[in-house]
N, C-alpha and C positions, 0 to 999 in steps of 0.2 A: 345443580349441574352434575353430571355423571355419565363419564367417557371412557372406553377399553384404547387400549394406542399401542403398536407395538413398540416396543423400547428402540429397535434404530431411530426408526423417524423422531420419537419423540427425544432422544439425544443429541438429533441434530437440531431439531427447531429450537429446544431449549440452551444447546450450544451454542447457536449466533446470538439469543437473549443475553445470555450471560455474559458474555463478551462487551457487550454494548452498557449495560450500565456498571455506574460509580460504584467503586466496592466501598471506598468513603464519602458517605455525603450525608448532608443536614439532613434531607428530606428523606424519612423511612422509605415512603413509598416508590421513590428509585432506584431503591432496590430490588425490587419487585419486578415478574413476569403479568403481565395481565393475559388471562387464559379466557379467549371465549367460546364458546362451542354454541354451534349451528347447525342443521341440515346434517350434512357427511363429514363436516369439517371442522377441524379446530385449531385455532389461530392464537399463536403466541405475538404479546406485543410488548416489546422494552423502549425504555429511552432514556438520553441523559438531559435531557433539554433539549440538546443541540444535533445528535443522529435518534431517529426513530428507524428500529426494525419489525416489520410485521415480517411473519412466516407459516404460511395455511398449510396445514397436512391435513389427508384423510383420516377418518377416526370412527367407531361407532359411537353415536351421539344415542345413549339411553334418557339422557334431561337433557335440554338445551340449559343455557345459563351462561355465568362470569362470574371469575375472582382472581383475586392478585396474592400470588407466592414468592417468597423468595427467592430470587433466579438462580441464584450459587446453592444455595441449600437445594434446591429442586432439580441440577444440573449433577452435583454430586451425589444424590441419591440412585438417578437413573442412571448415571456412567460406572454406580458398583454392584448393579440389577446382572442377572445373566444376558448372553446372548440370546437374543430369541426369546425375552420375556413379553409376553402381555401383561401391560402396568392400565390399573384400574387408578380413576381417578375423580371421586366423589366429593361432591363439597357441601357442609350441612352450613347454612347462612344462621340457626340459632346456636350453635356453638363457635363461630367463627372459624372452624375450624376444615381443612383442604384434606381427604385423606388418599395416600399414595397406598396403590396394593398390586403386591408380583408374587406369584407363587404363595410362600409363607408369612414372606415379610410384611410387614404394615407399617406406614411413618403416617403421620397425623402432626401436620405444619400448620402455623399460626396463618391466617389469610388477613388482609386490610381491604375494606369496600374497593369494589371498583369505581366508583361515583371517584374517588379520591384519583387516580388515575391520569394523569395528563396527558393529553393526545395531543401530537403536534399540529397545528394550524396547518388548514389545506391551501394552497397557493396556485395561482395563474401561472401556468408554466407558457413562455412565451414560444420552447419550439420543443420538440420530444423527437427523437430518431432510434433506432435501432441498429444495435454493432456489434456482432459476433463475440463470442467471451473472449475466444482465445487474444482480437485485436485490444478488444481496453484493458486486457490481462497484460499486453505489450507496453502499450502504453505507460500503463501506472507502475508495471513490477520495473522496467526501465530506468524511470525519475526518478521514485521516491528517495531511494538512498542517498539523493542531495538534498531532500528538503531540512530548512533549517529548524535547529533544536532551540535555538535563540526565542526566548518569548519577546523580549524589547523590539525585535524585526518580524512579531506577527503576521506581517502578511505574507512574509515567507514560510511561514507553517505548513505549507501544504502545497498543492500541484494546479500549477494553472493550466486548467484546462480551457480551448479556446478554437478560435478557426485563423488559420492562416496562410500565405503563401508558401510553397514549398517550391520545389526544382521544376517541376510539373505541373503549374495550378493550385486550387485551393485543398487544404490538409486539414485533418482533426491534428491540434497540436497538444501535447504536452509537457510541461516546463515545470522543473523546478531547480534553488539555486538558495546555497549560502551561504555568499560570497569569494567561498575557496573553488568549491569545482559548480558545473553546472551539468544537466542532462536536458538534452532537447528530444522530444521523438515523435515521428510523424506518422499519422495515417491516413488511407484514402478516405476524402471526406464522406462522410455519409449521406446518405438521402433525409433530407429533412433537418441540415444541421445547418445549412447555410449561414441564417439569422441568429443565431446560437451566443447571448451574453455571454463574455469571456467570464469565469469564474474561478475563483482558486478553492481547491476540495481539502479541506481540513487534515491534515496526518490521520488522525483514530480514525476519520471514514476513510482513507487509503487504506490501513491497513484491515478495516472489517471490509471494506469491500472485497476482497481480496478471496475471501470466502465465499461472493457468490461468484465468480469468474472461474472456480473450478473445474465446471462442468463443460469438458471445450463441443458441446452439441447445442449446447445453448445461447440464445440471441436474449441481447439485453437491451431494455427498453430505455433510453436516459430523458427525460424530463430536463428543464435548465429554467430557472426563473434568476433575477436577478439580486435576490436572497437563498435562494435554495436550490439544491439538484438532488435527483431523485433514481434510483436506479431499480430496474425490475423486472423478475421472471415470474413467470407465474407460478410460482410459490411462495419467496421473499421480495418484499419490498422494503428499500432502504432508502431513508428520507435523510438530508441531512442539510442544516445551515452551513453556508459558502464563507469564507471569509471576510470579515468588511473591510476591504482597503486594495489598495491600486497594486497590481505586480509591478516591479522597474521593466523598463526598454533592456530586455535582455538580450536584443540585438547585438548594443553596443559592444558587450564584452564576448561575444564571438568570433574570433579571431579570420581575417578573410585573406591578409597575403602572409603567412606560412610557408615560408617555402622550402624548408628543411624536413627529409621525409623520411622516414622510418615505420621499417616493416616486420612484424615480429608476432612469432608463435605467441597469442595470449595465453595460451595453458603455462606453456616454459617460463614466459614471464613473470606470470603472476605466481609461480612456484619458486622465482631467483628471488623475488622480491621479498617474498615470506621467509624464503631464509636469510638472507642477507640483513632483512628489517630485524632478526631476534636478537641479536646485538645490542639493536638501539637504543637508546635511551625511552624509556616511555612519553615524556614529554613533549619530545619534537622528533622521533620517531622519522627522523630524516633520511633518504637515500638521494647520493647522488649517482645522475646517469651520463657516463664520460664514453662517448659516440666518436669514432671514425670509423676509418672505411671501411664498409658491412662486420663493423664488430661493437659490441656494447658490454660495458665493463660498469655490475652495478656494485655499491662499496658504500658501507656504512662505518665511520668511525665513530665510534663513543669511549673518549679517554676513559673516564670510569668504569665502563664494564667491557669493551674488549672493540675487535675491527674484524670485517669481512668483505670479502671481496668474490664476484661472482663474472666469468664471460660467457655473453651469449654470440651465437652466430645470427647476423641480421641482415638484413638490406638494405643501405645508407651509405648515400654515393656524394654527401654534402661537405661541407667544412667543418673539420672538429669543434665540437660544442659539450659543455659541461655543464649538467643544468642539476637542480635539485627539488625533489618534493615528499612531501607527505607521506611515508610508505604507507598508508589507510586507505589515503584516497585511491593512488595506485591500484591498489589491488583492487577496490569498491568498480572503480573503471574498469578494467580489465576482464572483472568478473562479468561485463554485461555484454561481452562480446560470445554472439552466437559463433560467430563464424569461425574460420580456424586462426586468420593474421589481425593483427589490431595494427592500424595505419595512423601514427602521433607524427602532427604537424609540428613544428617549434620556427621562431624567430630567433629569439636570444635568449638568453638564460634567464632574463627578469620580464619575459612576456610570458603571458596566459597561452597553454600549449593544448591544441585542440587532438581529439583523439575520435576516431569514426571508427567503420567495420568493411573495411577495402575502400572499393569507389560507393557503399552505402550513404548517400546524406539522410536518410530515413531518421538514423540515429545517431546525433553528433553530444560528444561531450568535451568541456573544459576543464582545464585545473589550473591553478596558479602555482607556479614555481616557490619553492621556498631558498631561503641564504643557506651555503651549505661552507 
């Protein structure tokens, strides 16, 4: 094999590689880039078992061929290449050996057959649709900050993506939840999703997807079988196992008569909250929110290290209520509000208090109250 590439492309293809696989793991060879070159093209492919990423860039192909480099070793080399280099890249199969060349420099990396290479199994994908980046960009960057860290509650690891009812008809949904706050968010359902196994998408494929959803010109291709979902532009393709096991009815703990209403600048909010939280104890990082008529008084006590107290100007026209939570979650929520007011429903101090983006149900979030 023997390839010229210019070093952007070849930083980025090799930058979603590296990403993807184990930096610790028994098996050498997942550690590994597998590089093949074709035609015009050359196609980087990683995996860890469980997400495979292919990613085709153009190239001049002087040999066609394949071999497998170390993806960190071969991602740091090109990331300390100049701008604007042409990186050469030959591989001789009776030395075993891969060699990189830019300008002066020359590296010469150890390579392992590619015969040794695991490629993920192809799978029956039961429905495939197409959805703009910037929508699944919404979607998944929305949830994730609730999915759970918990492994004992695996199936909450990651984002149930699914089809559902919304205010309107049928939704692309997505949900994640553990067991403190929740994020729900909807989109218009797509062409071709109807039939669509509900699926929960792993955290590490959230967060590497996330790199191909950049480009907001780009339509993405989703695949769904009832082991795997699949995402894809015509350059990268990311494969990845779903998780095995049932999401809960996260209906239930959606709160529906709320009738306590509060309306308030999420910026200033989530800036009272930040200071008032630096008091806190690390622990339980508690803030309580003591509500009457359009005014809100947030206040953190921590015997040990000190008390603060914060008023904001609101709009809350209900019965005084003193409720407490999370100062984390707080701001995680707040933070996901585009618009300019964040609208927190509440019942009583020891009910789960829903928080949307005005009259938005597109995107509705929960959190449970803490003892304050």
């Amino acid at each position: 094999m023997k390839i010229s590439i210019e070093r952007g492309a070849l930083l980025k293809a090799v930058g979603q590689a590296q990403s993807v696989v184990e930096r610790r793991n028994t098996i050498p060879i997942l550690a590994n880039v597998l590089i093949e070159a074709e035609g015009d093209t050359v196609s980087f492919r990683a995996t860890d078992l469980d997400i495979e990423v292919v990613d085709r860039t153009p190239a001049v192909v002087e040999r066609a061929g394949a071999t497998t480099v170390s993806a960190v070793m071969l991602h740091e080399i090109v990331r300390k290449l100049p701008d604007g280099a042409l990186v050469g890249l030959s591989e001789d199969p009776a030395s075993g050996r891969l060699t990189v060349t830019a300008g002066r420099s020359v590296f010469s990396l150890a390579t392992l057959p590619r015969e040794d290479f695991p490629v993920m199994a192809s799978s029956e994908y039961s429905s495939t649709f197409k959805a703009p980046a910037p929508v699944l960009r919404r979607l998944f960057d929305k949830a994730k900050f609730a999915i759970s860290t918990e492994e004992t509650r695996y199936y909450l690891n990651g984002v149930y993506m699914h089809v559902a009812t919304g205010e309107e008809g049928p939704v692309l949904r997505c949900v994640a939840t553990d067991g403190h706050r929740l994020a729900r968010i909807d989109a218009a359902l797509p062409e071709g999703a109807q039939g669509m196994p509900g699926v929960i998408v792993p955290r590490k494929t959230v967060n590497e997807l996330r790199k191909l959803l950049d480009d907001d010109e780009v339509e993405i291709s989703v695949s769904v079988s009832e082991t795997k979902v699949r995402f894809a532009t015509p350059q990268i393709t990311m494969t990845s196992k779903v998780i095995d096991g049932t999401f809960p009815d996260y209906s239930r703990v959606i709160p529906t008569a709320n009738a306590r209403r509060l309306e308030v600048d999420a910026q200033e909010f989530a800036k009272a909250v930040d200071r008032v939280a630096t008091v806190s104890s690390e622990r339980s990082r508690a803030v309580k929110l003591s509500l009457d008529e359009d005014r809100l008084v947030l206040s953190v006590n921590a015997p040990d290290s000190g008390a603060a107290e914060e008023e904001l100007a609101v709009a809350y026209g209900d019965e005084r209520l003193e409720i407490g939570f999370n100062a984390k979650y707080l701001l995680e929520i707040a933070s996901q509000v585009d618009r300019e007011n964040a609208v927190f429903l509440f019942n009583s101090s020891g009910d789960p208090t829903l928080m949307r983006e005005g009259n938005d149900m597109s995107a509705v979030y929960v959190v449970m109250p803490m003892r304050v």
